[in-house]
C-alpha positions as a printed Julia matrix, in Angstrom:
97×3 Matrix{Float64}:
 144.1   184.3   178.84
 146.7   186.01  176.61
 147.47  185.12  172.89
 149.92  186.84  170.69
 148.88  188.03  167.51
 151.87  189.77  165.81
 155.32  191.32  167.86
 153.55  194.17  170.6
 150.39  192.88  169.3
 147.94  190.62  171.6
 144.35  189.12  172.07
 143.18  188.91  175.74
 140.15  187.28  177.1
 138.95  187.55  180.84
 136.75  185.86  183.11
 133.91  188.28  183.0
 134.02  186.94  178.72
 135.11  190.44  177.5
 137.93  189.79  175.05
 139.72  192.52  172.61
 143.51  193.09  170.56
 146.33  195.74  172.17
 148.63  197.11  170.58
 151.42  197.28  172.67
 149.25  199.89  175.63
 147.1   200.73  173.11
 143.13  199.2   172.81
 142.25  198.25  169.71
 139.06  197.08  170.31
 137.05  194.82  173.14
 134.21  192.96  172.81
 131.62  191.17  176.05
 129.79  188.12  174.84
 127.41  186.07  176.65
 129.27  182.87  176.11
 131.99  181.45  177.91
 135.45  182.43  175.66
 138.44  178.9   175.65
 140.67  178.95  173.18
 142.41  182.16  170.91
 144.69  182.43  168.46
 145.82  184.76  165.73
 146.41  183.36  162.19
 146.41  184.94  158.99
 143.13  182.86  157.97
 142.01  184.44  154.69
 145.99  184.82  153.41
 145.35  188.41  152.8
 148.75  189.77  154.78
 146.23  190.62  157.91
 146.09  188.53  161.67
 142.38  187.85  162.3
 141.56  186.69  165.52
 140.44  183.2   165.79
 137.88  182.8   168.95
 136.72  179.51  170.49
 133.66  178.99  173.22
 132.84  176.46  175.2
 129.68  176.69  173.37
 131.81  175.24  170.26
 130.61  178.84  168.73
 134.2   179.65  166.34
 134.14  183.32  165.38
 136.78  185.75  163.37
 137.6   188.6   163.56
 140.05  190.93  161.7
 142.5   192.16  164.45
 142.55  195.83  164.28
 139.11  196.55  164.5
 137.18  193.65  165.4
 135.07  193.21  162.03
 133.89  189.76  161.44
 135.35  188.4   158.56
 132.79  185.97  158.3
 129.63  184.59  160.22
 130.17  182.64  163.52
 130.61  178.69  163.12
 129.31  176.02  165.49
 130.83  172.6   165.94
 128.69  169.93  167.86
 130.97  170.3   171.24
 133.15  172.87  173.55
 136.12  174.36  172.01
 138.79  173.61  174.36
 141.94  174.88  172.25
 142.52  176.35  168.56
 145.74  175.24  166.97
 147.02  176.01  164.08
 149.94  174.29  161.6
 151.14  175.71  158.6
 151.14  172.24  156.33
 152.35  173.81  153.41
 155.5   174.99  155.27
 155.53  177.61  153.15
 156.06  179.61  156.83
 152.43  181.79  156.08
 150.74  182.2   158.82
């Protein structure tokens, strides 16, 4: 699964559940969890000027994580069900993102 972040910037996730950011051929980071990765996306979620990556598992574990490095911005969430896909809409269509 490929998501982009930001132009030459994108989140992968593969089978095995390792996921991470590159920067155009460039790692940033990569990460192996336990639980089965679905959904990614990038948004700007905190409106500080910096992507986080936004991680769903089928778990319906949600976790962020600031792009560059892979620091969690803030603990993991759990919804009742699977995550099958993160969207996101700017409402304010103000065009942040």
């Amino acid at each position: 699964m490929l998501s982009r972040i930001r132009k030459s910037i994108f989140a992968y996730a593969l089978s095995n559940n390792t996921y991470g950011v590159y920067y155009q051929k460039k790692r940033l980071w990569k990460q192996r969890d336990r639980e089965k990765l679905t959904s990614l996306i990038g948004v700007d979620f905190d409106l500080d000027g910096q992507m986080e990556l936004v991680a769903g598992f089928a778990s319906g574990r949600i976790e962020i994580k600031k792009h560059k490095k892979g620091e969690a911005v803030e603990g993991p969430q759990s919804m009742s069900t699977s995550i099958s896909k993160l969207m996101y809409y700017d409402f304010r269509q103000d065009g942040s993102k």
